[in-house]
N, C-alpha and C positions, 0 to 999 in steps of 0.2 A: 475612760481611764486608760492610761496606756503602762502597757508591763510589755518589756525587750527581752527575749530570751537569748543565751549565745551558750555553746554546746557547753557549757560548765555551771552559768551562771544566767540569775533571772532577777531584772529590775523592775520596779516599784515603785511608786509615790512612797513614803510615810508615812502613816496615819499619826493623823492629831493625839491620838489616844499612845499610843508608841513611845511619843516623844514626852509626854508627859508620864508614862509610867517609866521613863528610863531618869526622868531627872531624880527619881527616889528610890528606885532599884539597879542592882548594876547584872543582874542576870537573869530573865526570866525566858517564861515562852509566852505569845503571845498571834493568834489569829487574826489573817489580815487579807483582805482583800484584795483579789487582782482578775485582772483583763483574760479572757479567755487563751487558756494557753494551754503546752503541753505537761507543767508541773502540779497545775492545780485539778482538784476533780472537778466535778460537773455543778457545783455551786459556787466555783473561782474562788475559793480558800483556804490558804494552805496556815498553818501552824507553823511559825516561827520560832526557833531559839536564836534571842538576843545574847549574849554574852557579854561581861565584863567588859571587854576592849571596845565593843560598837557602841558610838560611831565612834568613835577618835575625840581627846582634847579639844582640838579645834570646831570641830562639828557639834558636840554637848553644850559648850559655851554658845552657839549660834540658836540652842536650841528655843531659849524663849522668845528668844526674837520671830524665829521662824514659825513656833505654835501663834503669836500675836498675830502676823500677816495672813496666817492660813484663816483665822478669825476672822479677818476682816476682809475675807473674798471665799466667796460660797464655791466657788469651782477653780483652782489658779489653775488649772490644763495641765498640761504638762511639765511647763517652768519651773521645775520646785525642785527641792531636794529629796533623794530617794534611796532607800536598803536597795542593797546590794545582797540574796538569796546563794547559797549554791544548790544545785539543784540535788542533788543526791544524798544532801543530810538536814534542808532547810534550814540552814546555818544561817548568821549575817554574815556576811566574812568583811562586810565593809558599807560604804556610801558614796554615792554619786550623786551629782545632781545640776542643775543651770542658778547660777548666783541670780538673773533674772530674766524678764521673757526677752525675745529679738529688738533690739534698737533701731531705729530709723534706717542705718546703716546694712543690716541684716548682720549683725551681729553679736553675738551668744556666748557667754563665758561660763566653763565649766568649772567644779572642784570636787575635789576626792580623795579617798582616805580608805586603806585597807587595815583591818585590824594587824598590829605587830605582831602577832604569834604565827600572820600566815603570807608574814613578808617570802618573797623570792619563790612563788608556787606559779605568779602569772595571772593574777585573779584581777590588777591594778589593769594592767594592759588590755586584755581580756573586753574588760565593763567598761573601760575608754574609749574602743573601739566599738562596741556594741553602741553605744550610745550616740557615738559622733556620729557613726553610721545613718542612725535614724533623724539625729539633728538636719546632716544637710540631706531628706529627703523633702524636707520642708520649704516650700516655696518662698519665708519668708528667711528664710535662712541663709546665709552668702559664707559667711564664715563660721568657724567655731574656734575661740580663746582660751588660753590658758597662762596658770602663773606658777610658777614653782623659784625654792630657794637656789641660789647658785651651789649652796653647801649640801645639795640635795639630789646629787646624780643619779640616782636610781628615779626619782620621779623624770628627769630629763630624760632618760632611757625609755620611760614606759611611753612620753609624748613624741618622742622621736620614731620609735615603734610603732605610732597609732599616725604615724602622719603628717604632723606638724612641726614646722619650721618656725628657730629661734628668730624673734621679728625686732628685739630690739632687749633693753632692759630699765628696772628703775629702783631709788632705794626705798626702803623700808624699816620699819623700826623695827622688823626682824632679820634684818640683814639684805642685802642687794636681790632683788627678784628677776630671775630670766621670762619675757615675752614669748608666748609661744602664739602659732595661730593652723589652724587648717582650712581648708577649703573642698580637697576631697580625701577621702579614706582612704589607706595604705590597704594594697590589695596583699590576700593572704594565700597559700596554700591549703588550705581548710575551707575556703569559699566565707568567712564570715564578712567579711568588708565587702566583696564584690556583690553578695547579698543584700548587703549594707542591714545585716542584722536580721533578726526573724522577728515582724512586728507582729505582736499578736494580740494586741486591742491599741483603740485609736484616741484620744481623747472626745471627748464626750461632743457632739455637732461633729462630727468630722467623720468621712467615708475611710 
């Protein structure tokens, strides 16, 4: 199992059980499992409050698709989609996660979504970094992608923040999408990118 810690914030896989209590409830708490680290105690689990806003529109709509695929693969690794924790109230505050595992190419597309109430705090950029961080520590990993709206400057901000250059664009039935791409982490003042993240379990075969 792999859970990324970054001094605010701490990721996750999703449990199956999560995604299915949220398509019927829109606030709960719920216990969940993770990788040995600094927020959980000494059985790796911590108590969750999900709230109203997590995961976002976009993410809820994906959700049955994604409980289906998890179904139909007893371990997907790392490549999934995953809560986004703060570590000081066990909040969700959001999602992140890999649309699917590395391509021939060694290349990885991300997506993400902070809940609205706690837009402009840092938590977007934060988890994007944390995460790309550990992406390209991945041997099969070469780059890491991304898409965001053109009407949507603040997500441009947070990828331009974490490192990644516009590489191109294309449209969409929600409007024209900007190409983003990384290759290495934007170094920080705080050490998290030059860290490339504080990994604190690994998926499951893996050193």
């Amino acid at each position: 199992m792999l859970t990324v810690e970054t001094p605010r914030l701490l990721f996750t896989s999703t449990p199956i059980s999560v995604m299915r209590r949220r398509l019927t409830l829109s606030d709960f708490l719920a216990e969940i499992v993770v990788g040995p680290c600094e927020s959980a105690g000494p059985e790796g689990r911590l108590t969750v409050h999900f709230p109203e806003e997590w995961p976002g529109e976009d993410a809820l709509r994906m959700f049955p698709i994604w409980i289906a695929r998890r179904e139909r693969s007893a371990d997907p690794g790392p490549w999934c989609d995953g809560v986004v924790v703060r570590r000081e109230d066990r909040l969700a505050v959001g999602s992140i996660g890999f649309k699917s595992r590395p391509d021939t190419t060694g290349t990885v597309e991300i997506g993400y979504a902070v809940n609205r109430f706690l837009w402009g705090r840092g938590y977007a950029t934060e988890m994007v970094q944390g995460i790309v961080a550990w992406a390209l520590t991945r041997p099969e990993v070469r780059r890491v992608t991304a898409e965001c709206l053109e009407r949507n400057p603040a997500s441009a901000r947070v990828l331009t923040k974490s490192g990644f250059l516009q590489v191109g664009r294309r449209p969409s039935v929600e409007g024209e999408l900007l190409l983003w791409e990384c290759r290495t982490p934007v170094a920080r003042p705080d050490g998290l990118a030059s860290e490339r993240a504080r990994i604190a379990g690994q998926p499951a075969g893996q050193a």
